[in-house]
C-alpha positions as CSV (number, residue, x, y, z in Angstrom):
1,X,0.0,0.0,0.0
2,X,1.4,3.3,-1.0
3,X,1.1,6.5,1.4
4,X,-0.1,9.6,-0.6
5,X,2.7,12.8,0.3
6,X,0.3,14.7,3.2
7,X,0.9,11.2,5.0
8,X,4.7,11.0,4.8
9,X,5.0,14.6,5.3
10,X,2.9,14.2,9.0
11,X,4.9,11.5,10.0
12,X,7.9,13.3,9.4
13,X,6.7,16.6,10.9
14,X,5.8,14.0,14.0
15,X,9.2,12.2,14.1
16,X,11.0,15.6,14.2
17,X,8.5,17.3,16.7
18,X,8.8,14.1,18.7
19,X,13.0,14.2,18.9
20,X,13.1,17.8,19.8
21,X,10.9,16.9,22.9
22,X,12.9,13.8,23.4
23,X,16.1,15.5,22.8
24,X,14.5,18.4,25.5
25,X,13.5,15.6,27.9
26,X,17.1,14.0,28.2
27,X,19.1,17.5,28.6
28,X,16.4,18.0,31.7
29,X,17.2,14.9,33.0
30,X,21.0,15.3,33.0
31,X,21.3,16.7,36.6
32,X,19.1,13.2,37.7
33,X,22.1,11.5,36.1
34,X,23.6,10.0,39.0
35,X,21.5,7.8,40.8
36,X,22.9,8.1,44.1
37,X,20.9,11.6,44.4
38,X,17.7,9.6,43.7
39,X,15.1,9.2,46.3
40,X,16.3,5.4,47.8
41,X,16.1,2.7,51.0
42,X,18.5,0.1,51.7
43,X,17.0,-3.4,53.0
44,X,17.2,-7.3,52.8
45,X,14.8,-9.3,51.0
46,X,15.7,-11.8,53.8
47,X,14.0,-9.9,56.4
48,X,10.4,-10.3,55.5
49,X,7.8,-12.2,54.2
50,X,5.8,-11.1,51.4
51,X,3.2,-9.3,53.0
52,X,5.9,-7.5,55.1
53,X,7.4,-6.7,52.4
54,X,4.6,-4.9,50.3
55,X,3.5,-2.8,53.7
56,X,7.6,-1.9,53.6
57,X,6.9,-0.5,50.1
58,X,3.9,1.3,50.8
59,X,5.5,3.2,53.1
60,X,8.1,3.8,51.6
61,X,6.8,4.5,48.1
62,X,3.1,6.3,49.1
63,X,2.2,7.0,45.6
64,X,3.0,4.6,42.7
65,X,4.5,6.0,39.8
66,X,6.0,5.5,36.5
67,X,9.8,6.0,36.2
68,X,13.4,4.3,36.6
69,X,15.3,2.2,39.3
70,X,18.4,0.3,40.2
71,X,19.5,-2.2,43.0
72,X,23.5,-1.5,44.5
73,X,24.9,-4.3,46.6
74,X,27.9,-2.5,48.4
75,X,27.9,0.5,46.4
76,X,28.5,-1.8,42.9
77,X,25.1,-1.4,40.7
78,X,23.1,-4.8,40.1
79,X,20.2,-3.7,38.2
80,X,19.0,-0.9,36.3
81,X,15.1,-0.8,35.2
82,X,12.1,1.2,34.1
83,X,8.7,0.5,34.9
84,X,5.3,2.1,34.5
85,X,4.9,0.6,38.3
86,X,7.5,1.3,40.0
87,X,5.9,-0.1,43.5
88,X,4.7,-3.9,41.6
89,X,7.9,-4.0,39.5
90,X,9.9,-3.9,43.7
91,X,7.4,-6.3,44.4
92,X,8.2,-8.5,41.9
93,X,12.0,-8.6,41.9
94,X,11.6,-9.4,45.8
95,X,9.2,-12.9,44.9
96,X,12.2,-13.5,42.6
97,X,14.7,-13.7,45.9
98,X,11.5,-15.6,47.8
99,X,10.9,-18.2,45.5
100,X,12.7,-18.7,42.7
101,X,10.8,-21.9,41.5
102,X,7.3,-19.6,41.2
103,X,8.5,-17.1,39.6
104,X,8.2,-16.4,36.0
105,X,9.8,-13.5,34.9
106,X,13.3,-15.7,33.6
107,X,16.5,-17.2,34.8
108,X,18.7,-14.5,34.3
109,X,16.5,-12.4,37.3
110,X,16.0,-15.1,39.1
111,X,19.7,-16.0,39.2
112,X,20.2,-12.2,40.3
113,X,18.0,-11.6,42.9
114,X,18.0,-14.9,45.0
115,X,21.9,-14.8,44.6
116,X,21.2,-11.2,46.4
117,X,18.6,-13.0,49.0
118,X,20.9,-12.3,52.1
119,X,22.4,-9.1,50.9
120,X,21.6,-5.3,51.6
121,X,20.1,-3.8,48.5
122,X,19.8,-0.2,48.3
123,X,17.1,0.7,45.7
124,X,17.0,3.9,44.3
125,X,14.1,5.3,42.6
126,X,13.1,8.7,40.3
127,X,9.6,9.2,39.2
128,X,9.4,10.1,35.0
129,X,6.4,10.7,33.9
130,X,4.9,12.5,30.2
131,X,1.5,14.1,29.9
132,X,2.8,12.3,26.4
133,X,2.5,8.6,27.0
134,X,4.2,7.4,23.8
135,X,7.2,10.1,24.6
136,X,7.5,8.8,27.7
137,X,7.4,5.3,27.8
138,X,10.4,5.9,24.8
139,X,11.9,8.7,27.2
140,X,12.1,5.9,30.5
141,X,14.2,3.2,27.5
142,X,16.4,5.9,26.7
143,X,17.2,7.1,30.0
144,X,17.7,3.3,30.9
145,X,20.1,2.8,28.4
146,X,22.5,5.8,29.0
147,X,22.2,4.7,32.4
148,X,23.4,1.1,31.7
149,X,26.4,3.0,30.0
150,X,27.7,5.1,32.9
151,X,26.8,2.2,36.1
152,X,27.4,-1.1,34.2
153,X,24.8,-3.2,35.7
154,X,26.3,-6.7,36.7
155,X,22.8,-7.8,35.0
156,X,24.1,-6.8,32.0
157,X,26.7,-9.0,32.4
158,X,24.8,-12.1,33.3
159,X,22.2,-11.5,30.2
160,X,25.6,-11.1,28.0
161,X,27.2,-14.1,29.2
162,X,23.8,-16.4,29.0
163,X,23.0,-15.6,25.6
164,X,26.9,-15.8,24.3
């Protein structure tokens, strides 16, 4: 099917609208850069059970939000992720540590959070939302990515190695 001009000409006039917010978005975010200044909590996953463990979220996280996260064990960066919940994504990494067996999400996190089980994790967390869902959800990958550049996620490393 062949688009007539006036289509190819919006999409473009979208694309380039789109990257100048995009581009606007990232240079805003450039002071959030360092993770270390994001709001965070250090705990074990050992320490409580599951309901325990969603009250400890609640308080500390009153309002769920979309935005980005990452897990340091002893100041070295395990895990860097974006989630449009940042609350039930928490939630779900700490099942992985519980009970590996039950959980679904893959190997690769289960392999990183049980190994973590007995460990203090310090999560950090930054809301990022966009009035423009699209831009945002696109904005949160992007962020992700640089980020995996600068910290070097040791989950980086394990997907590498498991799929070399």
């Amino acid at each position: 099917m062949k688009k007539d001009k006036a289509e190819v000409t919006d999409f473009k006039i979208y694309v380039k609208d789109n990257y100048k917010a995009m581009v606007q978005k990232i240079e805003e975010f450039e002071p959030s850069l360092t993770i270390e200044t994001w709001k965070g909590n250090s705990f074990k996953h050992s320490k409580f059970n599951e309901s325990e463990f969603n009250t400890y979220l609640s308080e500390l996280i009153q309002k769920n939000f979309k935005g980005l996260y990452a897990y340091f064990v002893e100041g070295t960066c395990i895990y860097i992720g974006k989630s449009k919940d940042i609350k039930g994504r928490l939630l779900k990494h700490y099942q992985a540590s519980q009970n590996p067996k039950n959980w679904t999400r893959g190997e690769k996190h289960i392999e990183l959070f049980s190994k973590h089980y007995e460990d203090t994790l310090t999560v950090y967390w930054i809301p990022l939302d966009d009035e423009k869902e699209e831009l945002g959800e696109e904005l949160r990958k992007y962020l992700e990515n640089i980020l995996h550049l600068i910290y070097k996620p040791t989950f980086i490393l394990i997907k590498k190695v498991k799929h070399e």
